[in-house]
C-alpha positions in Angstrom: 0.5 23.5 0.8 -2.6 24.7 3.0 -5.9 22.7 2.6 -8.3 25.0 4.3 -11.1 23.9 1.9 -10.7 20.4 1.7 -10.4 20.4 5.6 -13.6 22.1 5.9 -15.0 19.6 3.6 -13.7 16.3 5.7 -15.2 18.3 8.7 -18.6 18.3 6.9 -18.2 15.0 5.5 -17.8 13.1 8.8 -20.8 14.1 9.6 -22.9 12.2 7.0 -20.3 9.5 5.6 -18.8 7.3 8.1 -15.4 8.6 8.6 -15.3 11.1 6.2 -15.3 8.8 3.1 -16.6 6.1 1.3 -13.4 3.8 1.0 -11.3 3.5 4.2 -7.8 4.5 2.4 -9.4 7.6 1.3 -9.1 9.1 5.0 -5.5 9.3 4.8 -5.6 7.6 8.2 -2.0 5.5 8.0 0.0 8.9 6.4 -0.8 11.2 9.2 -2.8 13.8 7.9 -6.4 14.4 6.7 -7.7 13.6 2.6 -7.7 16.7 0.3 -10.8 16.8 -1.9 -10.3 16.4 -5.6 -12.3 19.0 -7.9 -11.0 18.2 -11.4 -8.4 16.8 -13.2 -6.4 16.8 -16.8 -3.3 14.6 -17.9 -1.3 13.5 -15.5 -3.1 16.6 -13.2 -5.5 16.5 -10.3 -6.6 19.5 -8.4 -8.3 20.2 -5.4 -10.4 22.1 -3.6 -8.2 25.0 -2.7 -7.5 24.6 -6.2 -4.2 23.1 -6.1 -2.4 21.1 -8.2 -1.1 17.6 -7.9 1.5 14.9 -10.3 -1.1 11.9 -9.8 0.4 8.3 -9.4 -3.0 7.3 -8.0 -5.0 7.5 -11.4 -7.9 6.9 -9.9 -6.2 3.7 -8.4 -5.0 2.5 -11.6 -7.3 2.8 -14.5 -6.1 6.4 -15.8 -3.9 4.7 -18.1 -4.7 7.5 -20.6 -3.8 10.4 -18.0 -7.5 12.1 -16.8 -10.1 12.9 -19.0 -8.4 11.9 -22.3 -10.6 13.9 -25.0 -11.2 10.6 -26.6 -12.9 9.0 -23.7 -14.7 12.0 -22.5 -16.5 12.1 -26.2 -17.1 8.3 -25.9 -19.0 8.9 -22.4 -20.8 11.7 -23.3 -22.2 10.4 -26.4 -23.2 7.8 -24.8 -24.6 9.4 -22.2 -26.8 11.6 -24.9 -28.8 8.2 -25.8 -29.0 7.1 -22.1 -27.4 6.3 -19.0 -28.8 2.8 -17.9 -31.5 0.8 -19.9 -31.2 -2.7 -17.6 -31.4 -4.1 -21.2 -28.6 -5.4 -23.3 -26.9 -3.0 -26.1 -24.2 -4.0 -28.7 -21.5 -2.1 -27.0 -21.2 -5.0 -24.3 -20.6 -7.4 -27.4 -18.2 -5.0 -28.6 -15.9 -5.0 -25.4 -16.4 -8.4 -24.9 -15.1 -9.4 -28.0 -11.9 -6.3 -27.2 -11.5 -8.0 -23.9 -11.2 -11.9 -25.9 -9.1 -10.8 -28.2 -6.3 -10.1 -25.8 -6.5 -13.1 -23.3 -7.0 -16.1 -24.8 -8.0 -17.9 -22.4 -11.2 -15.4 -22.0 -13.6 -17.4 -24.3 -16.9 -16.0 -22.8 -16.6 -13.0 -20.3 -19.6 -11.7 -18.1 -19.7 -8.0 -17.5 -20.4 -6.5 -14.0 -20.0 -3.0 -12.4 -16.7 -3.7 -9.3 -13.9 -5.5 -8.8 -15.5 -7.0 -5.8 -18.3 -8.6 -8.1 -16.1 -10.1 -9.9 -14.0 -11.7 -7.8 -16.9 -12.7 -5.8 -18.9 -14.3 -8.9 -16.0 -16.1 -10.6 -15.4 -17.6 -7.0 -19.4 -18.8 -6.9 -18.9 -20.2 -10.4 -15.6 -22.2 -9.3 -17.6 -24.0 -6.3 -20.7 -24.4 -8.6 -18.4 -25.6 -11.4 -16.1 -28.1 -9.0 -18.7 -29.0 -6.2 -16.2 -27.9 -3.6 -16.7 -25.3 -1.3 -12.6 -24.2 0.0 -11.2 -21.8 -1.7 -7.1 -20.6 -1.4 -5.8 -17.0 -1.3 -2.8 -15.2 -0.3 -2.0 -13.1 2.6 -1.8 -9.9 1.7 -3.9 -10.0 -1.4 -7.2 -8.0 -1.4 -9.9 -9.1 -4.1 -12.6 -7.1 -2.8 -14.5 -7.4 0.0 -17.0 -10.4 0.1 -17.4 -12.0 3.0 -15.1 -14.7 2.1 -12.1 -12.9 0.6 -11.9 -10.6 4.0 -9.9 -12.8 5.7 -6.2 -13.4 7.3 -4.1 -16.3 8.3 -5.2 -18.9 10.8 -2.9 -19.8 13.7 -0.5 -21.9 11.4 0.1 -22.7 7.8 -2.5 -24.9 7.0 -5.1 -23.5 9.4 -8.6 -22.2 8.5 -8.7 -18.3 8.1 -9.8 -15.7 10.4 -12.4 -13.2 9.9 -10.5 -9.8 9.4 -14.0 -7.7 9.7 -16.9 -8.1 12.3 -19.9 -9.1 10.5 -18.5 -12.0 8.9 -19.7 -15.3 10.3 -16.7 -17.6 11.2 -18.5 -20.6 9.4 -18.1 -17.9 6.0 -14.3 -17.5 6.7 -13.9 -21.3 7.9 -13.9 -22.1 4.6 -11.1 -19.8 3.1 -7.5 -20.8 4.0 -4.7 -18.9 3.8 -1.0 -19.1 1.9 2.2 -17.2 1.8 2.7 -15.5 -1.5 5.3 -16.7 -3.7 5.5 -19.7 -1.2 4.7 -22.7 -3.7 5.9 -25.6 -1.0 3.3 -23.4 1.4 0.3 -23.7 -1.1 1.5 -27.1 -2.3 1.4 -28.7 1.7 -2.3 -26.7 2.3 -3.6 -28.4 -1.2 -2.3 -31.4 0.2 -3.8 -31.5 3.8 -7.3 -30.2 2.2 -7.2 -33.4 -1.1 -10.0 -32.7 -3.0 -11.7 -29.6 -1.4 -10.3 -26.6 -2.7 -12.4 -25.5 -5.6 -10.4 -22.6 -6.6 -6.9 -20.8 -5.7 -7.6 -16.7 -6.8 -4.2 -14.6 -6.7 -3.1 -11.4 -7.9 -0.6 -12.2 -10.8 1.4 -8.8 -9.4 0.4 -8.1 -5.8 -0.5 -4.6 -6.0 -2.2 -4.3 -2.7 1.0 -4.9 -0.3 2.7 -2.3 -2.3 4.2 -3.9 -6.0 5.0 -7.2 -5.9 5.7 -9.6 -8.3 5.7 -13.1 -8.6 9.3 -15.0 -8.3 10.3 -17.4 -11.2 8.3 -20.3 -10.9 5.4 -19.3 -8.9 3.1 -18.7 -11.5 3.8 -21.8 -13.3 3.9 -24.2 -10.5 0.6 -23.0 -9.1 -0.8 -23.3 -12.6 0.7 -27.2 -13.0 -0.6 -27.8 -9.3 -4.4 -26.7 -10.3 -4.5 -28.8 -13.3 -3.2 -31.7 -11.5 -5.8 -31.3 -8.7 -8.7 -30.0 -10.7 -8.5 -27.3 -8.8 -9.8 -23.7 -10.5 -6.9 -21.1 -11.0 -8.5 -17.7 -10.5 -5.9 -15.0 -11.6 -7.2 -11.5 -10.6 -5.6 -8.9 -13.3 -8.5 -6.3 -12.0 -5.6 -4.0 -11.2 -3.0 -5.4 -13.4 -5.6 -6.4 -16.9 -4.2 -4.4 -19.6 -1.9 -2.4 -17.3 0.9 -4.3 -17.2 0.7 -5.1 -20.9 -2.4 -5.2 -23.3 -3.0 -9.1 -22.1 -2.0 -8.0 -19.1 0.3 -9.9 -16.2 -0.9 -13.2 -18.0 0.5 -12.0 -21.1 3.9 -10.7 -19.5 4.4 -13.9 -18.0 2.8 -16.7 -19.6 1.1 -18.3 -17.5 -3.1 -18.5 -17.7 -5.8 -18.9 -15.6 -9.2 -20.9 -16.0 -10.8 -18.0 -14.8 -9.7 -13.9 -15.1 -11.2 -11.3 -13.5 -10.5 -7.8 -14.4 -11.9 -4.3 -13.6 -10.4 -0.8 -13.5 -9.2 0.0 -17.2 -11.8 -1.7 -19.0 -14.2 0.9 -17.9 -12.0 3.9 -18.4 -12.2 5.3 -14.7 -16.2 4.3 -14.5 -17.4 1.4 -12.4 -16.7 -1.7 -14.0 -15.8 -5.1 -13.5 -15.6 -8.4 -15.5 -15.3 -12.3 -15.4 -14.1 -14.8 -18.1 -12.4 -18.0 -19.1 -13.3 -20.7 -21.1 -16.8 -21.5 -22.9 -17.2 -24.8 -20.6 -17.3 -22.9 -17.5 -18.2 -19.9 -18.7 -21.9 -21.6 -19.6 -22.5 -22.8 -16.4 -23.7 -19.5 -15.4 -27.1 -19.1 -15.5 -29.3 -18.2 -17.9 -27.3 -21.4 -19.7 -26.1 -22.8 -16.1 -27.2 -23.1 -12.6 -25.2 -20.7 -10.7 -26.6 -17.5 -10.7 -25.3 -14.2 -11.4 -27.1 -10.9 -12.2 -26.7 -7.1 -11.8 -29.1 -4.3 -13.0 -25.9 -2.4 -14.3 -24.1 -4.7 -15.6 -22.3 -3.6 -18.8 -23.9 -0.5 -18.2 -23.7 1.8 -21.9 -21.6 4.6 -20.5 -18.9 2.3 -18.5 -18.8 0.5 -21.8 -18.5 2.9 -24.3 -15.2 4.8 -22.3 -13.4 0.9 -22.1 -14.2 0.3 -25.6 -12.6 3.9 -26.3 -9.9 3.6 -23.8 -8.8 -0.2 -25.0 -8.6 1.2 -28.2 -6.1 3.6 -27.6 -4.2 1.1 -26.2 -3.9 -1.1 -28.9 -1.6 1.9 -30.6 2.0 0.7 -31.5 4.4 1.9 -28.7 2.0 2.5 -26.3 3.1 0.1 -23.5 7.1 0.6 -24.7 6.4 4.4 -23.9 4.8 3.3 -20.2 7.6 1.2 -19.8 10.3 3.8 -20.1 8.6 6.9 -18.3 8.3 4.2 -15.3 11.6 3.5 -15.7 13.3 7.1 -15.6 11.1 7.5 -12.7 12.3 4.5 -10.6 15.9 5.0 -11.7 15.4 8.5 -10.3 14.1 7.6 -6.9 16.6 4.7 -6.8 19.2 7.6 -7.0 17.7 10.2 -4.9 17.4 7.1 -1.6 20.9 6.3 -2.2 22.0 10.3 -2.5 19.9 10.9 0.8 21.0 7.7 2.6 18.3 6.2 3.3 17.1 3.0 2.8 14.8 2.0 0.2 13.6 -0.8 -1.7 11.7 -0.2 -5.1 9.9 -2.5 -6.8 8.5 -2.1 -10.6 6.8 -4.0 -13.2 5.6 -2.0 -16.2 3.5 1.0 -14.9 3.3 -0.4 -12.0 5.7 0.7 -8.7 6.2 1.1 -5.0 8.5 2.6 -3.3 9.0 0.5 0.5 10.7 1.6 3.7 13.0 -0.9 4.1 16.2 -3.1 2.6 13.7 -5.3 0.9 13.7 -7.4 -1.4 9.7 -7.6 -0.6 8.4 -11.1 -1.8 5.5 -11.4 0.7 3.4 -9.5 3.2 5.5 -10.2 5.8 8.4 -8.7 4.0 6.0 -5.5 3.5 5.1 -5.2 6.9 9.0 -4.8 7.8 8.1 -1.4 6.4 9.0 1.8 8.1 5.5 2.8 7.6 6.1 6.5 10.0 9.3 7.3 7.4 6.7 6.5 4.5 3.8 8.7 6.3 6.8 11.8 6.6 7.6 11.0 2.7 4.3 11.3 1.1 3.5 14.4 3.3 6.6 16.2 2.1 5.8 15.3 -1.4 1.9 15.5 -1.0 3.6 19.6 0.0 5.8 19.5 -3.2 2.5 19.1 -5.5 3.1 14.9 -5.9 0.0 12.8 -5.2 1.0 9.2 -4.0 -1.6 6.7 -2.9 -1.9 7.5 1.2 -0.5 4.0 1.8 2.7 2.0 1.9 0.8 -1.0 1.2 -0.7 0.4 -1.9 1.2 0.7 -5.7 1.5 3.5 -7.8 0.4 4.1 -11.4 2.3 5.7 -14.6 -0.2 7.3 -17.1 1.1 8.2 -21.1 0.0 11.4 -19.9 2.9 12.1 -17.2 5.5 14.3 -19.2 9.1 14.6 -18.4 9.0 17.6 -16.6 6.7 15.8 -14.5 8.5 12.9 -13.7 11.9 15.1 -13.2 9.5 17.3 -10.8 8.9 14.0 -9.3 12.4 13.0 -8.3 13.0 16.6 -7.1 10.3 16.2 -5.1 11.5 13.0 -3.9 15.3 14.1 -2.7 13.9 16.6 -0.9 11.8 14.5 1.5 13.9 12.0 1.4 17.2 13.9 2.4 14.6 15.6 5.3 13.9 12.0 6.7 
């Protein structure tokens, strides 16, 4: 496919955004080629500038659920929108979400609404420290909650070192206090908890990594970092802001049983507009001001038009077979590109769970980010050009999942694994 336009556009765009874009993966940077610019999009459709047309696995980066602009949504947001965009005031739609998003995690007594991923993570992390009077917090290598000063940080020089800044501009005495674990690693986490006895107010985590490609949590891991926090009054924080009501309607909590004191979640519950959200039980939940001390505030916070397109995409949801029909598009999909690696002979390693997949360059299986990094990431970059050519619009990383929507028919999912032998047998 030529993208005349949307390289004239990047050209232009360069020149007034830094690099071109206004979130680093955007750029296309790690597959080789420049971004095409999106124009519009239906179903499981996006199309660009030279008015092209794309299968989407990106869905806006998850929440497209629905497929794009589901008629239901669009009439939610735009009648919305005819009373108002932003008032800075509270309406009863944020009650109404609120009491959607409580209803399917249990462990969500009181939830605060903000408008990113990033604020959430960052403010349930605040209210952990305010809550435990500690100030270390644990996360995993490889997972990405947003990027507060805090979270943007890798390994130290050995397991139970202090973390490294990963960005200039944060202060080492910011990153000092975040250390670093293996994922799916308990006897890792379980020696750092143990060198750092009663500092570590809160261990966050993606429940599903989603941000080294799609992987989930071996048997055990969930649970014994679960048993470990309780035992330590430490502060589980499980971030579902990719995986919250993706994975199932209560999300990867739900799907594995195992709950955190704290949940942060983003993405769907907005219905593709900027959203995010904390929760967990009423006794931390009130120690955020105006009841509490630690403060939290955002002039568009459960903003009326992000609310009423969650409220009308959690809806839909809720509709009997709707994650059982999500469950078996993903499934043709992976059995197909499970076929067409073996057919090409090359190897693959494809992980799923629920809507949620990645296909990695290697034998796998890929538990952590060092398995990820053993990634062919050139063979991936040749791969999603080939099928970016074929009209199939991966996300422009190998460290990045993909997304199946209700909207994604079977002609495009066997379009898909055409698309799929084909680069794969060029490689």
């Amino acid at each position: 496919m030529k993208h005349e336009q949307s390289n004239t556009y990047f050209s232009q765009a360069k020149q007034v955004i830094p690099g071109g874009v206004n979130s680093p993966v955007r750029a296309f940077t790690s597959v080789g080629c420049n971004p095409i610019f999106i124009e519009k999009s239906a179903g499981s459709r996006i199309y660009d500038a030279d008015n092209q047309s794309y299968i989407d696995y990106v869905g806006s980066w998850g929440p497209m659920i629905l497929g794009h602009c589901h008629p239901k949504v669009v009439e939610a947001i735009q009648s919305a929108a005819s009373n108002g965009a932003s008032f800075g005031a509270p309406t009863y739609k944020e009650i109404e979400l609120a009491n959607m998003v409580c209803e399917a995690y249990p462990n969500i007594e009181k939830v605060r609404m903000v408008s990113s991923g990033t604020e959430a993570t960052m403010s349930a992390i605040r209210l952990a420290r305010g809550c435990t009077g500690r100030d270390k917090i644990l996360k995993f290598n490889g997972c990405y909650h947003g990027h507060a000063d805090s979270l943007l940080v890798k390994a130290g020089s050995g397991a139970a070192t202090f973390g490294v800044p990963t960005s200039p501009g944060i202060p080492a005495d910011v990153a000092k206090d975040t250390l670093t674990a293996t994922y799916n690693d308990l006897a890792d986490v379980k020696s750092i908890v143990a060198l750092n006895k009663n500092e570590i107010a809160c261990i966050i985590l993606e429940p599903i990594a989603g941000n080294m490609g799609c992987v989930p949590p071996v048997e055990g891991f969930l649970q014994g970092l679960r048993d470990l926090c309780t035992a330590e009054g430490i502060v589980l924080i499980v971030d579902e802001v990719m995986t919250g009501f993706r994975v199932a309607y209560g999300g990867a909590q739900e799907r594995f049983n195992v709950r955190g004191d704290l949940v942060c979640l983003g993405k769907i519950i907005g219905g593709g507009l900027p959203v995010g959200a904390f929760g967990g039980k009423k006794e931390l939940m009130d120690q955020l001001s105006p009841e509490g001390g630690v403060y939290q505030a955002g002039t568009l916070s459960g903003n009326p038009l992000a609310m009423s397109a969650g409220i009308a995409t959690l809806k839909l949801l809720k509709e009997e077979g709707f994650y059982q029909q999500i469950e078996e598009k993903s499934a043709f999909l992976e059995a197909g590109l499970r076929q067409a690696a073996t057919a090409a002979g090359v190897t693959t390693c494809l992980q799923r769970v629920g809507g949620m997949f990645c296909t990695y360059f290697c034998a796998g299986p890929v538990n952590n980010f060092d398995d990820a990094l053993t990634s062919d990431t050139e063979a991936f970059g040749r791969y999603f050009r080939s099928m970016l050519d074929s009209g199939v619009n991966l996300a422009p990383s190998q460290f990045e999942a993909g997304f199946m929507s209700i909207a994604h028919s079977q002609e495009d999912l066997e379009q898909t694994i055409e698309a799929a032998a084909k680069a794969l047998t060029a490689l």
